[in-house]
NUBAMAR-674373 format. One record per residue: residue in one letter; x, y, z of N, C-alpha, C in turn. Coordinates in steps of 0.001 Angstrom, whole numbers, plus 524288, in hexadecimal, padded with zeros to 5 digits. Example, Ala and Ser with C-alpha at 12.3 -4.5 7.8 and 13.67 -1.06 7.14 Angstrom:
% residues 2
a833867E9C681E788300C7EE6C81E78833907F31C81E78s832327F73681BA8835667FBDC81BE4832648001E81EBE
***
This chain:
% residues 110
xF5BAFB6F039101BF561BB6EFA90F5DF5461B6AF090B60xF57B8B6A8390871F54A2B64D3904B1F5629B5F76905CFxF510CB5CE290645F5159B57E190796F4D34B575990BC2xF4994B5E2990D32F47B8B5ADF913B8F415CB5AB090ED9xF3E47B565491374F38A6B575F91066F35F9B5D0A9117DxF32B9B5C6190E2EF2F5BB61509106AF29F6B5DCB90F16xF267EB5F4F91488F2228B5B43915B8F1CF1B5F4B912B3xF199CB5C8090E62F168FB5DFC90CF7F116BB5EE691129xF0CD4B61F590E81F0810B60869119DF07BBB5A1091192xF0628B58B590DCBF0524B52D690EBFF084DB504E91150xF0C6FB4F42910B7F1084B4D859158BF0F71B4F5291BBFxF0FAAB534991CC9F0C6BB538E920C8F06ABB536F92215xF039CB52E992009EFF0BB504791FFAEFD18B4A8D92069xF0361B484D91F94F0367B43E191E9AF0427B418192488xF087AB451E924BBF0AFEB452E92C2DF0750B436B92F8CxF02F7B494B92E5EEFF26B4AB99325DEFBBAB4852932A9xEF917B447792E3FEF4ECB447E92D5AEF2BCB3C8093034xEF130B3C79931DFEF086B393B937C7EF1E8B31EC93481xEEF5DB328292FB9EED65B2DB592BFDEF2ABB2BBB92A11xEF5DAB2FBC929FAEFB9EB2E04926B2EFE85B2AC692A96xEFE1DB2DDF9319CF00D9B2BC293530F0164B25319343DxF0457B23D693699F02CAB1C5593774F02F9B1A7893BEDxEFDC8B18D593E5DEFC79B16F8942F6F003BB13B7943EExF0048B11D994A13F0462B0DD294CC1F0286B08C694BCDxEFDC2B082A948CFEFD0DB043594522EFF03B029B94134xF00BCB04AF93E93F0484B055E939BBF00EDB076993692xEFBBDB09739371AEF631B09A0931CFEF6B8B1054931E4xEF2F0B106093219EF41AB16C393046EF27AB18E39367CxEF09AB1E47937DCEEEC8B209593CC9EEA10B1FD593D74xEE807B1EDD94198EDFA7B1EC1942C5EDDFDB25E5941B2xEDB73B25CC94071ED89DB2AD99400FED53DB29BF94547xED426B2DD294632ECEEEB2DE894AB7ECA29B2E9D94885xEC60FB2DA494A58EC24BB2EA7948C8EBF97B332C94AA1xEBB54B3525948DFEB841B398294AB2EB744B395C94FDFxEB58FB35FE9526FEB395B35739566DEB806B35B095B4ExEBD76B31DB95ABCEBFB8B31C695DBFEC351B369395F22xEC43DB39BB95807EC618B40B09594BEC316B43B795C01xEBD31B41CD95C17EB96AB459895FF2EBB06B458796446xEB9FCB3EBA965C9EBA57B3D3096B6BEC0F8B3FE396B5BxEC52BB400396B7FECABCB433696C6DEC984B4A3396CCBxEC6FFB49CE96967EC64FB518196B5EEC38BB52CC96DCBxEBDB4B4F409701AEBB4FB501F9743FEBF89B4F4597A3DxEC341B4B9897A14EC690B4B2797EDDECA97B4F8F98015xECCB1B4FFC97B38ECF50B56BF97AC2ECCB2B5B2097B39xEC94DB5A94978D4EC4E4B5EAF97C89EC27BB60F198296xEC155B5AEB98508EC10AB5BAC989B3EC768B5C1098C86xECA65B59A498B70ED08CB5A1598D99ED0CDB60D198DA2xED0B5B655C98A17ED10EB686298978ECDD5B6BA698C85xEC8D1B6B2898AFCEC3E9B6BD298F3AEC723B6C4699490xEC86DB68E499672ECA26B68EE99D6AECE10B6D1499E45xED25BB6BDA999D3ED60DB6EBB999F7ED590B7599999DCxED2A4B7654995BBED123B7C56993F4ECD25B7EA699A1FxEC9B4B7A7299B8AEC745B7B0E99EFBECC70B7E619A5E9xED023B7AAB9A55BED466B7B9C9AADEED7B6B82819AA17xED80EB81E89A328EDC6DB863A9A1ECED7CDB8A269A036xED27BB8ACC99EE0ED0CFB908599FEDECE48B90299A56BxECD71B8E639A986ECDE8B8F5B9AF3AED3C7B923B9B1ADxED701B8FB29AFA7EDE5CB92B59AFFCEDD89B985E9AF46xEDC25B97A59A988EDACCB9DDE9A7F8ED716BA1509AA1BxED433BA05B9AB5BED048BA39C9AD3CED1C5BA5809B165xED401BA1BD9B4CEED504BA3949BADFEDA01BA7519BBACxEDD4CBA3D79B713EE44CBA98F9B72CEDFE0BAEAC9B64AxEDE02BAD2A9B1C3EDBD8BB51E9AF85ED757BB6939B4A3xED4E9BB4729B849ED261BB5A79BB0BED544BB6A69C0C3xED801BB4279C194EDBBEBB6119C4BBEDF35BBA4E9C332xEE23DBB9A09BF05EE564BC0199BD7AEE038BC5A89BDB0xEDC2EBC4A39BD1CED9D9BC9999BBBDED7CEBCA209BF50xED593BC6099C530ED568BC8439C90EED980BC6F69CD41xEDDD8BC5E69CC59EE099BC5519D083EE05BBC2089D55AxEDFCABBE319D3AFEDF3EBB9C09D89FEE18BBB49F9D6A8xEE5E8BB68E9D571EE95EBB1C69D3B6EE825BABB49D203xEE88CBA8D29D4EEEE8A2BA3D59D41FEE336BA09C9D427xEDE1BBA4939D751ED91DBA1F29D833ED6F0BA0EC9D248xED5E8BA2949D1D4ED32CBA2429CCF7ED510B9E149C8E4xEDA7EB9E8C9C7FEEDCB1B99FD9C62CEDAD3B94859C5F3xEDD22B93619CB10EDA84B8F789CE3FED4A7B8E859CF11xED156B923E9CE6CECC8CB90F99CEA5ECA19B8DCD9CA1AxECB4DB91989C56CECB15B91FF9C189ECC70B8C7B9BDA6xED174B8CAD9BF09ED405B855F9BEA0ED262B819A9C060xED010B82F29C48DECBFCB7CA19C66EEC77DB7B9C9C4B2xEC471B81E89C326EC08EB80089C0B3EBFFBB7CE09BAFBxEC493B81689B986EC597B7EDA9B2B2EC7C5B78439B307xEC9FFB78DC9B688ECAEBB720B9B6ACEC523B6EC19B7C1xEC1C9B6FE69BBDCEBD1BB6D719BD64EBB76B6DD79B8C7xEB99EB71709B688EB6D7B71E19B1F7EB935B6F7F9ACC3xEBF56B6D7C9ACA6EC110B69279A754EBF67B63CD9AAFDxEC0C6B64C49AF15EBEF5B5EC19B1FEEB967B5C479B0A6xEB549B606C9B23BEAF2EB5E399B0A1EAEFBB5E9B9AAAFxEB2ACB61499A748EB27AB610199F6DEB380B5B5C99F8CxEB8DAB58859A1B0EBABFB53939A122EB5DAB4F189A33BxEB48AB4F229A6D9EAFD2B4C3E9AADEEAB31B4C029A70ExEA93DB4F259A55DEA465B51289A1CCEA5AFB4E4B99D80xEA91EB4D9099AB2EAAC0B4A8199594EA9BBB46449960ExEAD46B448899A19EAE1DB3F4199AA2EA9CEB3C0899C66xEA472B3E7599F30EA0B5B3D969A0F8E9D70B3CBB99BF2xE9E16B406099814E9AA8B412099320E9C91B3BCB9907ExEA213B3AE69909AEA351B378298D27EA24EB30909904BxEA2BAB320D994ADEA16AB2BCF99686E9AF4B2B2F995A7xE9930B2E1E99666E92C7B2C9399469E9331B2B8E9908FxE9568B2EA898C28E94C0B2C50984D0E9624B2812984B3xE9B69B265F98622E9DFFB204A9855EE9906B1C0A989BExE9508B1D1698C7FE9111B195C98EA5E8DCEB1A7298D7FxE8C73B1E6C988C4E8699B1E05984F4E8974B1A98980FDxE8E84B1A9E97FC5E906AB15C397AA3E90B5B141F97BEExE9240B1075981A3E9134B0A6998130E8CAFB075398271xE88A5B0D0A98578E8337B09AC98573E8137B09F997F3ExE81EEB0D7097D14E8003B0BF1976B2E831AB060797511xE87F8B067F97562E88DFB004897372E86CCAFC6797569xE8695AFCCE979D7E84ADAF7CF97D36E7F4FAF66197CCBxE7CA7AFA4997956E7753AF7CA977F7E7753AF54D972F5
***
């Protein structure tokens, strides 16, 4: 037992902490900015959105099928809608977001 380190908080803080890293620049790491962590958790958001959207349609239809007994319909029903319905979450975004990016470049372009 003697001889190994034992890693302080700061040492690991040091690890963790994004500024210490050293970019493949050789300089230190980029931080992100406010805006571009938004724009990343709005995409994880909707990614999730679709997803949560497919797997409580799953659910609904197993527990609606076990409690009335009709096996597999419901499932299946259930799953296509939850999928249609992450499909138009994804469509709807991306619709929202291509209009914003052509209200900014008609603002620049004036």
């Amino acid at each position: 037992m003697g001889g190994e380190a034992i890693a302080t908080p700061e040492v690991l803080y040091s690890m963790a902490n994004p500024r210490t890293l050293p970019a493949r620049n050789g300089g230190m790491a980029r931080q992100g900015t406010t805006k571009e962590i938004a724009e990343s958790m709005k995409k994880t958001d909707i990614g999730g959105s679709f997803l949560g959207s497919i797997v409580a349609g799953l659910l609904i239809g197993l527990l609606l099928d076990w409690w009335l007994g009709t096996e597999p319909w419901f499932v299946i029903g259930l799953a296509l809608l939850g999928s249609y319905s992450g499909f138009m979450r994804v469509w709807h975004y991306a619709k929202v977001q291509g209009e914003l990016e052509d209200e900014e470049r008609r603002a620049r372009g004036r």
